[in-house]
N, C-alpha and C positions, 0 to 999 in steps of 0.2 A: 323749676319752682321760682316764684315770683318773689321778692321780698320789700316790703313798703312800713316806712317808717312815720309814727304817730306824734307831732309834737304839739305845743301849744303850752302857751303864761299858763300860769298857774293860776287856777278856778274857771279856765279854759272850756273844760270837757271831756279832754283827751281820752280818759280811763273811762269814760261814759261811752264814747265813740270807737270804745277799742271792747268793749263789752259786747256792744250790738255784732262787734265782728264775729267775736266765739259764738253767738248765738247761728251763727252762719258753718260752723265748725272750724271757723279760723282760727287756729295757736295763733297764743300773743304775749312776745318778751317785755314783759313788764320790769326796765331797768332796775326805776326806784326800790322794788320788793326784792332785786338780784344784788342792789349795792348793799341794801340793808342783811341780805345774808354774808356778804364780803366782811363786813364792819363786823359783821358777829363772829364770823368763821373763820376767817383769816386773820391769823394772830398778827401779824406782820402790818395790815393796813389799822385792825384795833390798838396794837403798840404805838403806830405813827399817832392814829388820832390819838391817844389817852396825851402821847408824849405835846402833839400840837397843839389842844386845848388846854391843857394842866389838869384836865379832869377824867374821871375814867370813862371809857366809852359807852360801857353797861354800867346799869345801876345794880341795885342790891339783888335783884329777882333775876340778874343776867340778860335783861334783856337792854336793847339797845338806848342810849343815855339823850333819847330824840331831844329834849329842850337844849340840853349841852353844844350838842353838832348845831340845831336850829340858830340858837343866839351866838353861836362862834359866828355860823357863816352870814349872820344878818347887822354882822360889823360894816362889813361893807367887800366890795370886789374880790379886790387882792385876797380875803381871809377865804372868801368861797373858792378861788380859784386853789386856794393850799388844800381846802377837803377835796375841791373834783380832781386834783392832779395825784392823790394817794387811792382816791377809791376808781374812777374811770376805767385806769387802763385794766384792771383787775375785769370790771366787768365789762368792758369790751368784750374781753379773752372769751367769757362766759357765753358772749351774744352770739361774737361768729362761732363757738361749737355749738351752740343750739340750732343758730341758720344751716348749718353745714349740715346736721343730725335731723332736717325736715325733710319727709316725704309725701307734703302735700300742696299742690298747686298755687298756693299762697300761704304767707305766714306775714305776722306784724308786727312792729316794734316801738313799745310806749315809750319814750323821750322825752322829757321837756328839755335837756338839753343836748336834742339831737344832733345841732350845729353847731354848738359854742362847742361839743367835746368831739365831734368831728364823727357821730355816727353814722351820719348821712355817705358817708364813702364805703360804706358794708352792705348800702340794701340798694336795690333799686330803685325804689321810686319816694316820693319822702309827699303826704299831707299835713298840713297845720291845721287847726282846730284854733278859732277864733272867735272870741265874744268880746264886748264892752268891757269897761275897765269896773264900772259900779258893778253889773252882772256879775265877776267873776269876784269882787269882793265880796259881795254878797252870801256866796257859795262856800267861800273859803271860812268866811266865820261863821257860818252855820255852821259848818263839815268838823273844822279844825279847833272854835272856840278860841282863835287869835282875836287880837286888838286888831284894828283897823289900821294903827299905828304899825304893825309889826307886819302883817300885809303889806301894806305898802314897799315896806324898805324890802320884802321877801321880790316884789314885782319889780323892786327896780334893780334889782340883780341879775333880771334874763332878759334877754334879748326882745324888746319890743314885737309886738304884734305882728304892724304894720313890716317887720322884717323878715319875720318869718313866714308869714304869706308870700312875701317878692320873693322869697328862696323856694318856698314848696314850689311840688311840682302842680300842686291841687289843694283849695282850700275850702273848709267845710264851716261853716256857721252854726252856733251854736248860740242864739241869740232868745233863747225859750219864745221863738215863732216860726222859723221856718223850720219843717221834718227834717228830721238826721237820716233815716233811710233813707229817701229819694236821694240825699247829697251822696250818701255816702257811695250806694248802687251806683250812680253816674259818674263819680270819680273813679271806682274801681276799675267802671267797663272802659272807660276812657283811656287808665294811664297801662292797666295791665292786660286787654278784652277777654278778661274772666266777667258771666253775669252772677251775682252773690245768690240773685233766683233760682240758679238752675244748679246750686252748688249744696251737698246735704247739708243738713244744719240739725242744729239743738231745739232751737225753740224761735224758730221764724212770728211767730205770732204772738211771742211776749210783750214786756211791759214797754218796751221800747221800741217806738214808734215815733 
């Protein structure tokens, strides 16, 4: 089993690029949705955050206290590295029994901080997902309904672009001009020589193209 890991800034792409994979029948560990069940699930990482924000982690509905953790860790560095260092190793644990627990030719792993939390030494082969800096803000406050403001300081908390390319092993644009299949197909057969064409899939012919 091959395993390849999905990073990129945020308004990137990544989960766009990790989409077209399942449509291929590729599992894809989606960290962010694995931390968010950590933070909810595990009383031990919820107790740390309530106790490290001052605030409780869930709100009234029980579900996850997102503007709280958001505006704690968009303080600045040092504050993001106190949430990644309580939630990470948690879902690391998560990752490698998922990878351990695949029995298909390839599987992927969504990241944005594939490198800064060292996931990159669990898979094999590691893609960045790359766009402009306006591009991806652009996305993000469609998507998210952030300030532009709040964006910004969210981007300058991870690892620049341009570094995460020099680190991948393969990198893919997401620039709304050049196709994401053809990249994507070309890096696979490249880094792992699986063809994603000749591999069963879900819905080869959907919206994403």
């Amino acid at each position: 089993m091959n395993s390849i890991g999905i990073t990129g800034g945020i308004g990137s792409g990544k989960s766009y690029v990790c989409h077209i994979l399942e449509e291929y029948g590729i599992p894809v560990f989606y960290t962010d949705a694995e931390a968010q069940k950590e933070m909810l699930e595990n009383k031990d990482i919820h107790d740390a955050l309530t106790k490290l924000t001052g605030q409780p982690a869930t709100d009234a509905a029980g579900q996850l206290n997102k503007p709280v953790i958001s505006c704690y860790i968009a303080r600045g560095e040092a504050y993001a590295q106190k949430v990644n260092a309580i939630v990470h190793p948690a879902v690391r644990t998560r990752m490698k029994k998922w990878l351990a627990e695949r029995k298909e030719p390839l599987a992927a792993v969504e990241c944005a901080l594939l490198f800064e939390a060292g996931y990159q030494k669990d898979v094999d082969y590691t893609i960045a997902v790359s766009a402009p800096e306006d591009i991806r803000t652009e996305r993000v406050m469609k998507r998210d309904r952030h300030s532009r403001k709040h964006i910004m300081k969210m981007m300058a908390l991870q690892m620049p672009d341009a570094e995460k390319a020099a680190r991948a092993d393969a990198v893919i644009i997401n620039d709304n001009t050049q196709p994401l299949r053809p990249q994507i197909e070309k890096a696979i057969a490249r880094l792992t020589g699986l063809h994603l064409q000749d591999m069963p899939n879900k819905d080869r012919e959907g919206k994403h193209l």
